[in-house]
C-alpha positions, 0 to 999 in steps of 0.5 A: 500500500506504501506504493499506491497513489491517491486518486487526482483532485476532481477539477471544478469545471471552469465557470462560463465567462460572463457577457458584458451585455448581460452585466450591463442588463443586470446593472440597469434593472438592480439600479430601477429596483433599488430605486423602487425599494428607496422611495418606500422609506425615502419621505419617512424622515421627511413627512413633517416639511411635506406636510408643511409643504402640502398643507396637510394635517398630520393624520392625512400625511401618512397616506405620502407613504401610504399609497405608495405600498398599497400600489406597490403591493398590489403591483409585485404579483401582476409583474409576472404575467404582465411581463409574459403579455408585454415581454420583459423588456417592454414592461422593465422600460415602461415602468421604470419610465412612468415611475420617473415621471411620477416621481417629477410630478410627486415633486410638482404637487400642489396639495394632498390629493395630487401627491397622493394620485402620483405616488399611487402611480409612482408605487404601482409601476414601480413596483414591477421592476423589483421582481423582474429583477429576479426572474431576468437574473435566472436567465442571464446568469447561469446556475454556477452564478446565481448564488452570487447574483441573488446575495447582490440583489438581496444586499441592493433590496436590504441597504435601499430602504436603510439608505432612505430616511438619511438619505431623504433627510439630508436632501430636504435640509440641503434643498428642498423636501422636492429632491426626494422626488427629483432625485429620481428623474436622471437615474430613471431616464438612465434605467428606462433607456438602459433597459429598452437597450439592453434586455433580450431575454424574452418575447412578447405572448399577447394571446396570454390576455384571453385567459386574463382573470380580470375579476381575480385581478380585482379581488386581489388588488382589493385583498391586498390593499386592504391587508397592507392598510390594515396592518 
């Protein structure tokens, strides 16, 4: 037994090399979710000077924030069957392009009832680009690389709404309570213009609204917007 010889390593196989288009879709989707997940928590240290801005009382202002997650919760499931009606692509670039032009006119609003009606819009949209995210990461990358993948994508979702209330608060004492809006308009066209650039990763099924459960989609929106103002 002196003689005999242990078996070679097992080589790991060689990681496929990485594609400078699928790294640069990546990026630009992270940058639309991590901009859709700051926004939740952006006005939190804030609420007082939109209040005082808005003139609004401080039971009506809560609904800033609000509205906001009720239109996002309610949007998070839809993303997936909307993204196989419109295709990713198509989907990614609308939101992230609405949701930067709500986020201008959050900035224009001139009372409550408008800043309400566009953080609404701003939530709903926004909120599709957060689990496209994840769905387009399964395609681009593959399986040896997405462990690496989703730890960024959940380390982007985790320091977003941490980030916020300091974030929001230093742009309100440096400027105005306005910037927390306006901050979002060049990384938006950045986004919304990246996307419709870059992502190729599936095709448009239109014929999929047939079957689409319009009174299920009611039923849920009401659910789950009842369930995120109750609690």
């Amino acid at each position: 037994m002196d003689g005999a010889r242990a078996p070679p390593a097992l080589a790991r196989p060689a990681l496929p090399p990485l594609q400078a288009r699928d790294v640069a879709t990546f990026v630009a989707m992270v940058l639309g979710m991590f901009m859709a997940i700051l926004d939740i928590q952006i006005v939190a240290s804030s609420l007082a000077q939109i209040q005082a801005g808005l003139s609004a009382s401080p039971d009506e202002i809560s609904w800033v924030q609000t509205s906001y997650l009720i239109a996002e919760v309610v949007m998070i499931p839809l993303s997936g069957m909307l993204a196989r009606i419109l295709s990713t692509r198509v989907l990614f670039s609308i939101s992230a392009a609405t949701f930067t032009l709500a986020s201008a006119a959050c900035a224009l609003a001139w009372d409550l009832p408008s800043m309400i009606v566009f953080r609404t819009v701003q939530g709903f949209l926004g909120g599709a680009m957060i689990p496209l995210v994840f769905s387009a990461s399964f395609i681009l990358f593959p399986l040896a690389r997405r462990p690496l993948v989703t730890v960024i994508i959940g380390l982007v979702a985790t320091m977003a709404p941490t980030l916020g209330p300091t974030l929001g608060g230093y742009l309100t004492e440096a400027f105005s309570w306005q910037w927390l809006f306006l901050i979002n308009v060049l990384p938006g066209i950045v986004t919304a213009g990246a996307g419709w650039a870059l992502i190729r990763i599936d095709r448009p099924n239109p014929g999929l609204i047939r079957g689409f459960d319009v009174p299920g989609l009611i039923f849920m929106a009401l659910f789950l917007g009842s369930l995120q103002y109750a609690v």
